[in-house]
ZAZA-605901 format. One record per residue (C-alpha): residue in one letter; x negated, y, z. Coordinates in steps of 0.001 Angstrom, whole numbers, padded with zeros to 6 digits, always signed. Layout:
aXYZ/...
! end
This chain:
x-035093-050335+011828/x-037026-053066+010954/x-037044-055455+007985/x-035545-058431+009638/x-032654-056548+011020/x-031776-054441+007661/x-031908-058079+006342/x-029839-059404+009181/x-027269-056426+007930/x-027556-056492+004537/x-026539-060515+004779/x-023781-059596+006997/x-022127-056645+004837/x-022143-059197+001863/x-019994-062244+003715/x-016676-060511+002411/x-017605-061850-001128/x-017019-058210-002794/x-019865-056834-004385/x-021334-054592-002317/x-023200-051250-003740/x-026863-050347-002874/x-025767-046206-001985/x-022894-048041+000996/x-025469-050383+002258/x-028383-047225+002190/x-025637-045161+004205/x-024536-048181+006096/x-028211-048545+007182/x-029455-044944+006865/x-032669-045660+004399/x-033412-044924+001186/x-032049-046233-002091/x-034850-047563-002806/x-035806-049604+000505/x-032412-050957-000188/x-033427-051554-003658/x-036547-053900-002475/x-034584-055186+000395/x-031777-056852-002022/x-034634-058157-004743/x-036645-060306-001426/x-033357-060995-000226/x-032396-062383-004024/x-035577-064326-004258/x-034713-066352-000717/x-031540-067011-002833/x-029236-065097+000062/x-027913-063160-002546/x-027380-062217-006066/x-028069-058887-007143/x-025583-057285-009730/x-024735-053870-011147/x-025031-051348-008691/x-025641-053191-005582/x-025116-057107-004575/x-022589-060233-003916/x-023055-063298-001967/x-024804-066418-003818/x-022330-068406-005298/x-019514-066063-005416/x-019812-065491-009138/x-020288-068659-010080/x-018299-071059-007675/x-015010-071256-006241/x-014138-071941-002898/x-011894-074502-002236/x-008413-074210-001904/x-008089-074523+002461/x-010591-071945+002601/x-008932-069438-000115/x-005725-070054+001409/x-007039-068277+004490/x-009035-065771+003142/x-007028-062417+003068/x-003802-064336+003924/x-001803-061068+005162/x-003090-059259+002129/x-002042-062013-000424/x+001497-062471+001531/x+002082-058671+001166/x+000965-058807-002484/x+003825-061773-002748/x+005929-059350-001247/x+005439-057001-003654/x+005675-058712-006984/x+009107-060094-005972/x+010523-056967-005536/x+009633-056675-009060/x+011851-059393-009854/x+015585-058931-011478/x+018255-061431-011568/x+018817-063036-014782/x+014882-062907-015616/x+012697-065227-017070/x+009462-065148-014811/x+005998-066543-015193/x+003969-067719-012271/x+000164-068497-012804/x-001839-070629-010078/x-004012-069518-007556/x-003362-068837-003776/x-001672-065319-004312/x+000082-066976-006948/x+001657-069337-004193/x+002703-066631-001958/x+004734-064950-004775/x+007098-068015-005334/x+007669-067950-001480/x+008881-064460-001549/x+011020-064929-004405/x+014880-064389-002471/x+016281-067347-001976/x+019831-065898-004027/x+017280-065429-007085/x+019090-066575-010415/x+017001-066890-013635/x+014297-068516-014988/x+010614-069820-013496/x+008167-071219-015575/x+004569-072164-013677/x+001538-074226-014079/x+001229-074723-010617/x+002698-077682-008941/x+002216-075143-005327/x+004137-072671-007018/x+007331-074868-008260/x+007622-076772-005002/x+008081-073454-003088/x+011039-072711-005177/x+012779-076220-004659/x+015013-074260-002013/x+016125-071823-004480/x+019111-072908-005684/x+019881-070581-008722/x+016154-070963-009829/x+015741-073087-012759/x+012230-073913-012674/x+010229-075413-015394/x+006533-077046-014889/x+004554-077225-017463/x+002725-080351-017981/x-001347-080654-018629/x-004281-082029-016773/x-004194-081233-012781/x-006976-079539-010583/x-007063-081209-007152/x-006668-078631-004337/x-004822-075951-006292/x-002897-078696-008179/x-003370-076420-011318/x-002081-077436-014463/x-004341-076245-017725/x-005281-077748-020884/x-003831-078019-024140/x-000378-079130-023179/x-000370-075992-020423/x-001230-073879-023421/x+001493-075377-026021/x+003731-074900-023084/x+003704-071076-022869/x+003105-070310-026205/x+006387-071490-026202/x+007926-069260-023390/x+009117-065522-023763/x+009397-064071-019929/x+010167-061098-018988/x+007457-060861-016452/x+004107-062986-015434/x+001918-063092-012297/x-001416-064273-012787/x-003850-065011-010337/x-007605-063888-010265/x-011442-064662-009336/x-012109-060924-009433/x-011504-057435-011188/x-014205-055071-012254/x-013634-052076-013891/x-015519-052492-017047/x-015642-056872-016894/x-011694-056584-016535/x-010030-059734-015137/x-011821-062884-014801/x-011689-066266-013329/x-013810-069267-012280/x-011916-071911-014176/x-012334-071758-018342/x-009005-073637-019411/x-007134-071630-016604/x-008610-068643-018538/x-007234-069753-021803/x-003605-070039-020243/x-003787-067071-018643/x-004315-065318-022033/x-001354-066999-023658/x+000971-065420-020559/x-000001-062090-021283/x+000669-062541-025137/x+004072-063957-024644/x+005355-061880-021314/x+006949-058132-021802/x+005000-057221-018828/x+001863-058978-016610/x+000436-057837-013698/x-002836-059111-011811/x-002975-060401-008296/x-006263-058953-007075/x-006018-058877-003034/x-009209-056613-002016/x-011758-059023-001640/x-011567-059496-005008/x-012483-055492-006061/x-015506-055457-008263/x-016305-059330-008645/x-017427-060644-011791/x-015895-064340-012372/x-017634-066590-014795/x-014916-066284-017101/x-013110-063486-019140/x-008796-063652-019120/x-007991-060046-020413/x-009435-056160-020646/x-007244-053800-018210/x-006008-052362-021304/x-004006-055932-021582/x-002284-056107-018282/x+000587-053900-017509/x-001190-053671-014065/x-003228-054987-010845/x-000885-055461-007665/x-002702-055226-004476/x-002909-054949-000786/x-005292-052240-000159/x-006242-049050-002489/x-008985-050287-004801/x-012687-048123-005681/x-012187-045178-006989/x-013929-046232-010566/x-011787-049196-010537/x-008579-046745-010179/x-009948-044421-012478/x-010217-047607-015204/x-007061-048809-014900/x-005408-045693-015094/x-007370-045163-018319/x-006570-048438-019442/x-002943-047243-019264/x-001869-049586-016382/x-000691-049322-012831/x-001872-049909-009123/x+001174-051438-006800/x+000170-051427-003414/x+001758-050738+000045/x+002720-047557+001026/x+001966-046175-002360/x+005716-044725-004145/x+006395-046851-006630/x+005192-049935-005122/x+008472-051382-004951/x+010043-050891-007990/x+008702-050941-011031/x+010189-050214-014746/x+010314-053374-016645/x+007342-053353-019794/x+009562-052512-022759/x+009283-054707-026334/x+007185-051849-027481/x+004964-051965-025150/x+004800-056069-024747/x+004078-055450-028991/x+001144-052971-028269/x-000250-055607-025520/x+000081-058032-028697/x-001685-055907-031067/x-004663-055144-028684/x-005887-059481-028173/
! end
């Protein structure tokens, strides 16, 4: 095969936006390691690409955010079937914390519309999706928007939920590695995001599968601080292998106990306290 067509390849395999590991690509296009290797650094000097740990991602997915159109349909069955999933998660009578993000959008529409209990959200998305749910009593917090997303973050966000006690939160992600953890393109997003998982019994990351692996400018939380990672497709096997060492869980379809989950209990919402 010759260079300009491994290249070709190589720049194809890497659209996705998940980082993409130098053995898959050296099976994908049966060479060595190490042709791979030199392939990915010329490829990273023509700024195609940005090489990371173990293979490669596409330049200016660690760094940059798409905007919110394009997110929105990016993996749009796979973030509707993660909404799917975290509201059958829900109990009536709960107090329930929705972050922003795309996925994060997709669980408020899920949410039955004979829910009763409590939403509290930072995203204006989120709330209006839950105007037709009559026994939802939803609070928005206030703080400085983000266009697009119409995100709310900032110091008023953050005063907000230090205030709330929910039962459950659902944050949104820019990606999940297994040793980076959860991270996230936006830094005042990141410090709300923290505050959830402090003050909710349980939290779970949204994390559909383009989002496996992908290191986000910004740290939220170690796996060891989530209860777990709700998904649409089964994750990389190190990436399983962390979480369950972190202690948490994988919901994803088809997989048992994808559909309903034991609520966090205080003990384990204090041990999530102990560990920021």
């Amino acid at each position: 095969m010759l260079v300009a067509e491994r290249h070709a390849r190589i720049n194809q395999a890497i659209r996705s936006g998940r980082v993409v590991s130098t053995v898959e690509l050296s099976e994908l296009l049966d060479v060595s390691t190490e042709t791979i290797r030199r392939d990915l650094a010329e490829l990273e000097n023509k700024g195609v690409l940005v090489r990371v740990r173990g293979g490669a991602v596409r330049t200016g997915h660690l760094g940059d955010e798409a905007p919110y159109v394009e997110r929105s349909s990016t993996a749009e069955e796979g973030k509707s079937v993660i909404g799917r999933l975290a509201a059958e998660l829900i109990r009536p009578g709960q107090t329930i914390a929705i972050d922003v993000g795309t996925t994060a959008v997709q669980v408020a529409r899920a949410i039955p519309k004979d829910f009763t209990g409590v939403v509290v959200t930072c995203s204006m998305r989120a709330a209006t999706e839950l105007a037709d749910v009559p026994g939802a009593e939803v609070h928005l917090s206030g703080g400085r928007m983000r266009r697009g997303d119409l995100a709310l973050s900032g110091p008023v966000t953050q005063d907000f939920f230090r205030d709330i006690h929910a039962d459950v939160a659902f944050l949104g992600s820019g990606g999940l590695d297994a040793e980076a953890g959860l991270t996230d393109f936006h830094l005042n997003e990141s410090h709300v995001r923290r505050i959830m998982i402090r003050n909710c019994a349980a939290s779970y990351a949204l994390v559909d599968s383009t989002k496996y692996q992908r290191v986000a400018p910004y740290r939220v939380a170690s796996l060891n601080q989530i209860t777990g990672v709700i998904t649409d497709q089964e994750p990389p096997a190190d990436l399983v292998r962390a979480v369950a060492e972190a202690g948490g869980r994988i919901i994803r379809p088809g997989k048992a106990d994808s559909a309903a989950a034991d609520e966090a209990s205080p003990s384990e919402a204090a041990g999530k306290e102990g560990q920021k």
